[in-house]
N, C-alpha and C positions, 0 to 999 in steps of 0.2 A: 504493500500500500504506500501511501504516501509520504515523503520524508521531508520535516521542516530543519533545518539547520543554520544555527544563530538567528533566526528570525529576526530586524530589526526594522521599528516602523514609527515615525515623525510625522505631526504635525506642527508646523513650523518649528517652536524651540518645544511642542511638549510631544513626550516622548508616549508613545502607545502600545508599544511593544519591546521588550527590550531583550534582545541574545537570546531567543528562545530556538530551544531543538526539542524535537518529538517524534516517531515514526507511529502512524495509526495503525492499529494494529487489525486485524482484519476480523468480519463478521463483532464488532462491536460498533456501541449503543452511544454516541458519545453526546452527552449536554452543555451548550458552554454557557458558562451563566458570567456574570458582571452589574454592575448599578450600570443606568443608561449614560450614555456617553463614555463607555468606557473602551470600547471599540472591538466589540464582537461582532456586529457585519462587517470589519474592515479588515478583521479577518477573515473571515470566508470570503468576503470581495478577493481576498490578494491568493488564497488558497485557490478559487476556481480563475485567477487569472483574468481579472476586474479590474484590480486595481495593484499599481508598483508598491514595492518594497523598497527601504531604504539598504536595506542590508539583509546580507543572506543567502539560502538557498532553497528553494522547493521544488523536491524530485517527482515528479509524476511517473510514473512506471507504464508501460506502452499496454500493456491489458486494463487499464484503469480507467474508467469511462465515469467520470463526475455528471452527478444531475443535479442542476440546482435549484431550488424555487424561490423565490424573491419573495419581500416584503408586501410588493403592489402589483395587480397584474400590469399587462403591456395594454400600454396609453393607446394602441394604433393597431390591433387586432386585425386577422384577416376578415374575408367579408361572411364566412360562419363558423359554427365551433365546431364543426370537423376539420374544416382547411386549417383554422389555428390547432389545432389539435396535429396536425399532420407536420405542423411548420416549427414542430420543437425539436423533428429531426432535420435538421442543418444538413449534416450528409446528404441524406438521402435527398433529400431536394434539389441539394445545387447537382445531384445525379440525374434527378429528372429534368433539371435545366439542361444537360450537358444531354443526355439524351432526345431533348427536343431538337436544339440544335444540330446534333445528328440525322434527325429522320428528315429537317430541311435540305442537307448535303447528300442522302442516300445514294441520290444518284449519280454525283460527281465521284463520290467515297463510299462505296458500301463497305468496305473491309471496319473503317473506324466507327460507322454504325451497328457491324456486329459485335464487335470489340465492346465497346459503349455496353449493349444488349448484354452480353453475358454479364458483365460487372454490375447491371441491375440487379440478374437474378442473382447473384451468385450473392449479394450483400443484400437480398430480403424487400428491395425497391415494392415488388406488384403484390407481398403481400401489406404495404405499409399501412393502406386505405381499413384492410381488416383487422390491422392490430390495434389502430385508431377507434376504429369504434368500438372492440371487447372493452378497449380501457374505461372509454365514455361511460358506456352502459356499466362496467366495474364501478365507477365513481356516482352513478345513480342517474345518468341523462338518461330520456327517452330518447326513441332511436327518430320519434317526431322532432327532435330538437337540431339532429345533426345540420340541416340550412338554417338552423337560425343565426341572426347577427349577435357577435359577444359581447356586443355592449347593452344589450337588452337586457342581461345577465346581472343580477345582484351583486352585493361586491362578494358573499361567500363561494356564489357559483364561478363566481371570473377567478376568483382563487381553487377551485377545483377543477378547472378548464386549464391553469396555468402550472397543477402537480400530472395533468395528465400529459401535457407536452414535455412535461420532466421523464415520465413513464416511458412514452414512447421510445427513449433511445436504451430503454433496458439498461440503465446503470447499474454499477457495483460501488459504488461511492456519494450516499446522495448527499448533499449539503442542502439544511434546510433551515432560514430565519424568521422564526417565526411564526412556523404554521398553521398553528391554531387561532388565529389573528382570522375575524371575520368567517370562519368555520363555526355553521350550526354543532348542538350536541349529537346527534348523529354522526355527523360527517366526523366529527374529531374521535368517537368510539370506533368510525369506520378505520379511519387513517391509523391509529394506533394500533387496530389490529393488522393491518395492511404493513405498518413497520417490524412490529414483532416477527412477524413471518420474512420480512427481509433476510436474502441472503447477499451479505453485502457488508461495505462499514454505514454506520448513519453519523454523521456531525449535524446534529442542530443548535441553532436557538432556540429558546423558550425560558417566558414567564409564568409558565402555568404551571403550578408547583407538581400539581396530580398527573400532569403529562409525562412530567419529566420523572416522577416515581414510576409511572407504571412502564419507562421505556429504558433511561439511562443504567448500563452497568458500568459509567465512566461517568464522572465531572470533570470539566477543565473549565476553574475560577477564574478570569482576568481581573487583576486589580493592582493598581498602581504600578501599571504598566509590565507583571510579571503574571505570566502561565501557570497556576500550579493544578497540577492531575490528580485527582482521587478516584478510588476504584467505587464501583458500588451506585445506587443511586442519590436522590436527591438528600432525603434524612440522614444515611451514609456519610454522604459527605457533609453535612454541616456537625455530627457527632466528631471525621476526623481530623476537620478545619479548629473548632475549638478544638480539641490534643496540642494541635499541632502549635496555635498561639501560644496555648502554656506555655508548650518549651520553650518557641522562641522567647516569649517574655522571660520566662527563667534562664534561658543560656543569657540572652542581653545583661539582664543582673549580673551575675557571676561576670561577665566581661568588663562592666562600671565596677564591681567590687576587686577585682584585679587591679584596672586602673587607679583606684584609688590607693589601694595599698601601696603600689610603683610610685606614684605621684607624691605618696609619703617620703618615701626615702629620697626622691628626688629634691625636695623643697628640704631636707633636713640635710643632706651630703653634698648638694650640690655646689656648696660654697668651698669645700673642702679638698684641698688638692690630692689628697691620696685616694679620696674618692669620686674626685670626678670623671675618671675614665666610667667608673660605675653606675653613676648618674647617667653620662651621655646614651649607656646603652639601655638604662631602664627607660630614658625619654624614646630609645627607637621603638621597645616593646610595646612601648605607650599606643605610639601612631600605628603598629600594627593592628592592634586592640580595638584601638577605634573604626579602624579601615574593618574588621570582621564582623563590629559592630553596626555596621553603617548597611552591609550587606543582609543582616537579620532585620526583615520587613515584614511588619504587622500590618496586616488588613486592616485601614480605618473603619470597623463600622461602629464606635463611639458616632458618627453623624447619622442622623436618622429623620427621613424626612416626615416633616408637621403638615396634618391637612387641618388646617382651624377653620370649621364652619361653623359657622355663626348665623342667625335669622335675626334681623331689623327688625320686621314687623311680623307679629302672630297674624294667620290667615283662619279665615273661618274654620268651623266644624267641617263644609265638604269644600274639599278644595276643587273637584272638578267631576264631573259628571255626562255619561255617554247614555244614550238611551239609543236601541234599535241603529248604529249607526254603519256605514259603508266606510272604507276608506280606499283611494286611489287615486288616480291623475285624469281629468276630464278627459273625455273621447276613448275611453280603453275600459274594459271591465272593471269592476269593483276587487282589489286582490282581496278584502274581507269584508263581511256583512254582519248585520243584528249583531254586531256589538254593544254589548251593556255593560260598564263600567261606573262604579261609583268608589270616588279616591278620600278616605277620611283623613282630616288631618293626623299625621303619626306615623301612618301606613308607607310600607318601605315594599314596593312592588319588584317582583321582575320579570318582566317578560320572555317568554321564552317561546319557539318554534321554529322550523325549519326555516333555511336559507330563501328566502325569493316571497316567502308569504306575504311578510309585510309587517314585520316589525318596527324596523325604521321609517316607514309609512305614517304609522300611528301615532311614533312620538313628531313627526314631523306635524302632522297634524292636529296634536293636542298644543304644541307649541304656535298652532297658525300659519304655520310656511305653507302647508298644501291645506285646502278648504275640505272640509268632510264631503261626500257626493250625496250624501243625505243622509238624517235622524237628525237628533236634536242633540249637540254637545250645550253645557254649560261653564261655567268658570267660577269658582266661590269668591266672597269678600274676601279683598284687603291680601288676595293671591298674588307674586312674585315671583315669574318663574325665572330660571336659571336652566340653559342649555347647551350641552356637551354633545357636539355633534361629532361621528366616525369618524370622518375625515376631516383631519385639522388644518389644512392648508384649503378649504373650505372658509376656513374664516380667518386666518391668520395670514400678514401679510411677508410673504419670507425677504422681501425687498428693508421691513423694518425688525430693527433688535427688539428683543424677548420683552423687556423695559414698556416702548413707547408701544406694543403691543396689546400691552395688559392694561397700558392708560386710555388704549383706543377704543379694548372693546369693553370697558368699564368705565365709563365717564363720572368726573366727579374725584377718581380716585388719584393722590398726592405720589407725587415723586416718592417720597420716602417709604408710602405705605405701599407702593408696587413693589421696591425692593424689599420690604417687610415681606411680606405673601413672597415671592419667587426665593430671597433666601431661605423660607420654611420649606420650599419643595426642593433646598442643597443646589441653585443657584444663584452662584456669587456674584461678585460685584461686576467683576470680570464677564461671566458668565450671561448676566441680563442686558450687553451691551452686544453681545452676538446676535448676527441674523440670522431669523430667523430657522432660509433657506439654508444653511448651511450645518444644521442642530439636525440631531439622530431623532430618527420618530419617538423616541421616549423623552427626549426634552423639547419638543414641538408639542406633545401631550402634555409635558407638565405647564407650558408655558398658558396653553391653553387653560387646565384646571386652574390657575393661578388667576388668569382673569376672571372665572368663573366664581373661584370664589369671593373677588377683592367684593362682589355684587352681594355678596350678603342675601342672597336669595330665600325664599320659605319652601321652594314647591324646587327640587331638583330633578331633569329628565335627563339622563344620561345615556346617550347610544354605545355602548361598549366601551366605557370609559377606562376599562384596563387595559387595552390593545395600546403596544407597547411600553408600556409600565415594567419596571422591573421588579422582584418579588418583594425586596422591603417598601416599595412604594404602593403597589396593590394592597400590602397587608396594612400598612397606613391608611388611607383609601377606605378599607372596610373598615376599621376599628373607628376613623373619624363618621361614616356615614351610620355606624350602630351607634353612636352616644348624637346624632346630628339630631336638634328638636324640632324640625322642618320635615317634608315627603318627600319620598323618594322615588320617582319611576324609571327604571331603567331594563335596559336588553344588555343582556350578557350571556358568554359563552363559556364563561370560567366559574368551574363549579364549587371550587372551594370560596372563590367572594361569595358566591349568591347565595353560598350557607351561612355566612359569615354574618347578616346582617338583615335578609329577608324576611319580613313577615309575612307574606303574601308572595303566589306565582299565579299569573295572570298565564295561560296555556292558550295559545289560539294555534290553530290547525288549517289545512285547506277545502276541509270539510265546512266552513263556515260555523264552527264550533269553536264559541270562547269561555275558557271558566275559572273563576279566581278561586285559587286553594290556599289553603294557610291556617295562622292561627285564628280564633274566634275571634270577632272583635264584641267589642263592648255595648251594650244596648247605646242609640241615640240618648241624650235625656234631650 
């Protein structure tokens, strides 16, 4: 498999990676976890050959076929999800270019057109159309969908349309950032059994702590700029991360109580001629000491990001209310009907159903972006909503820093108190004057919740507001929204948040069947 050797990787003077070697070792499960911005896509960018290294070497071995899936599908899709489905093999395509080409010269050239012709068959070209569609239909398309256009596609489906062009070139090595980012509960039990069964190595990302237990038999930590590997999964590794601090903090000690002791006899002999030859070499021990010391690197997680929610103002007893209603985009069907919803104040919802129904419909609609197509919605007194939309470059302008972002979409709020909020989510001073465009999707996310909260809002909708968050900020996140004394409605695909703080699951299906389940709530008075 694949060998990294001295790894070294810069951003202008901060460093990202530093001297790191590794060889993957084959048919494993690997997780790489980090706080955001620490530069886990830029790894896999430089490993699948995305993006330069400063320094280094990475061996690819000529049997080794990398699949990798990305964060966001592709902007510019072919014109349906069979031909993009087809178009994830590279090869084989620019084969059937070369062979088109061919059959226009056949008759000047026949010999380079049969040439051509066997090199189809021989590398798989006339069955590619059928290995195309088992996948689809593997991934849950109807075989009615293979002309459709991909951008008609939700963002969970354009992310399963973008693991089947991964599929089709048969990988042994998949690299994956992410994946369960906009993947229904389904499809993420599909996929995880889909990797289990991998014969192969897997390197992912992931914040999804249940993901990463129920696949990883490897962790690889990135943090301040160093690689460290642990065997085993996610709980594994944070039992052998803490060991491993101990010691370091214990060897450090013993290396400052050396020093100290050296630095005794230094200041007490060093004046003295018969012992200064003795001094000079206890001061080299010294700077040895310190150089070993310098080497022992404890993971800062003494920082821990703060989500302060706070409500201005109390809103009524019903914050919001659906009777018999539809929701969808004028001139097209209804993607759900007879909805009935009633949101007490307290109530912490989450919604949850398949990829494309229309989840993010709903909250787009309860927030007013899209009009109901009919029933009757209401809206309680003295309600406040506050909205955390999927896609954050949606409302976030990556032209401006983190800063004058959070003042833009939060009017009212003081220089000082945007940095207050953004340094709680462990962006610094530094840090809030970056653009946007240029921040990892988990500080594009925090920048976002940040403006979200400066609003002080009663009534929060949140479309999957842990997609890319990393696990001490999700687990922030839920512990802030279970103590928060405002509503909560949100769509999420992560199972350990929405246990974490849900009173209520709202279940809607494509059966036109909606039902809130949960706890009891308490008689009106």
């Amino acid at each position: 498999m694949i060998i990294i050797r001295n790894l070294t990787k810069k951003f202008g003077s901060r460093l990202i990676i530093d001297n790191f070697s590794f060889q993957f070792p084959k048919d494993k499960k690997i997780a790489v976890i980090g706080a955001n911005g620490a530069g886990k896509t830029t790894l896999l960018n430089i490993l699948c050959g995305f993006e330069e290294h400063d320094d280094g070497d990475i061996i690819v071995p000529r049997d080794c076929t990398i699949g990798y899936l990305p964060q966001s599908p592709c902007e510019c899709p072919k014109d349906t999800i069979l031909d993009e489905c087809i178009s994830g093999n590279i090869q084989l395509c620019e084969l059937q270019d070369k062979l088109n080409e061919a059959l226009l010269n056949i008759a000047d050239d026949y010999d380079t057109y049969e040439n051509v012709e066997q090199e189809c068959s021989d590398k798989g070209l006339y069955s590619l159309e059928a290995d195309a569609k088992g996948i689809l239909v593997g991934l849950g398309f109807e075989t009615s969908q293979f002309n459709d256009d991909p951008t008609n596609l939700s963002g969970g489906w354009r992310m399963r349309l973008e693991l089947a062009k991964m599929l089709i070139n048969n990988p042994n090595f998949i690299v994956l950032d992410e994946p369960t980012n906009h993947l229904d509960l389904p499809s993420i039990t599909w996929l995880e059994q889909y990797l289990k069964s991998f014969r192969g190595t897997l390197l992912f990302v992931s914040h999804d702590r249940d993901f990463i237990n129920n696949l990883a038999d490897m962790v690889m930590h990135l943090s301040n700029a160093n690689l460290n590997v642990y065997h085993g999964d996610f709980e594994s590794f944070l039992e052998q991360k803490e060991e491993a601090t101990r010691s370091i903090i214990k060897e450090k000690e013993s290396l400052k109580k050396k020093q100290g002791q050296l630095q005794t006899f230094v200041d007490r002999f060093r004046a003295k001629a018969s012992k200064a030859k003795q001094a000079q070499s206890k001061i080299r021990m010294i700077e040895k000491l310190k150089q070993l010391e310098d080497r022992l690197v404890v993971d800062d997680d003494s920082k821990k990001v703060k989500f302060k929610m706070s409500v201005e103002v109390q809103s009524g007893k019903v914050v919001a209310e659906l009777n018999d209603c539809a929701i969808g985009y004028q001139g097209s069907d209804a993607l759900l009907q007879h909805l009935d919803l009633r949101i007490i104040r307290g109530d912490k919802i989450a919604v949850i159903g398949t990829n494309g129904i229309g989840k993010s419909t709903l909250l787009k609609s309860i927030v007013g972006e899209i009009p109901f197509i009919s029933g009757e919605y209401t809206v309680g007194t003295n309600v406040n909503m506050g909205y955390y939309e999927q896609e954050q470059l949606t409302i976030l302008d990556p032209k401006m820093n983190a800063l004058d972002n959070v003042m833009r979409l939060a009017p009212g709020v003081t220089h000082q108190q945007g940095m207050t909020i953004l340094g709680c989510l462990l962006i610094t001073k530094d840090g809030s004057k970056k653009l946007v465009g240029v921040m990892s999707g988990g500080e594009k996310s925090k920048v976002a919740m940040a403006a979200l909260l400066a609003r002080k809002s009663n009534f929060l909708i949140l479309d999957e507001p842990t997609n890319h968050l990393d696990m001490s900020s999700t687990e922030a996140l839920s512990e802030a929204l279970a103590s928060y004394d405002g509503t909560v409605l949100t769509v999420s695909h992560n199972r350990s948040f929405i246990n974490s703080f849900a009173t209520h699951i709202y279940v809607v299906d494509k059966h036109n069947k909606a039902e809130l389940v949960g706890c009891d709530r308490a008689e009106e008075t």
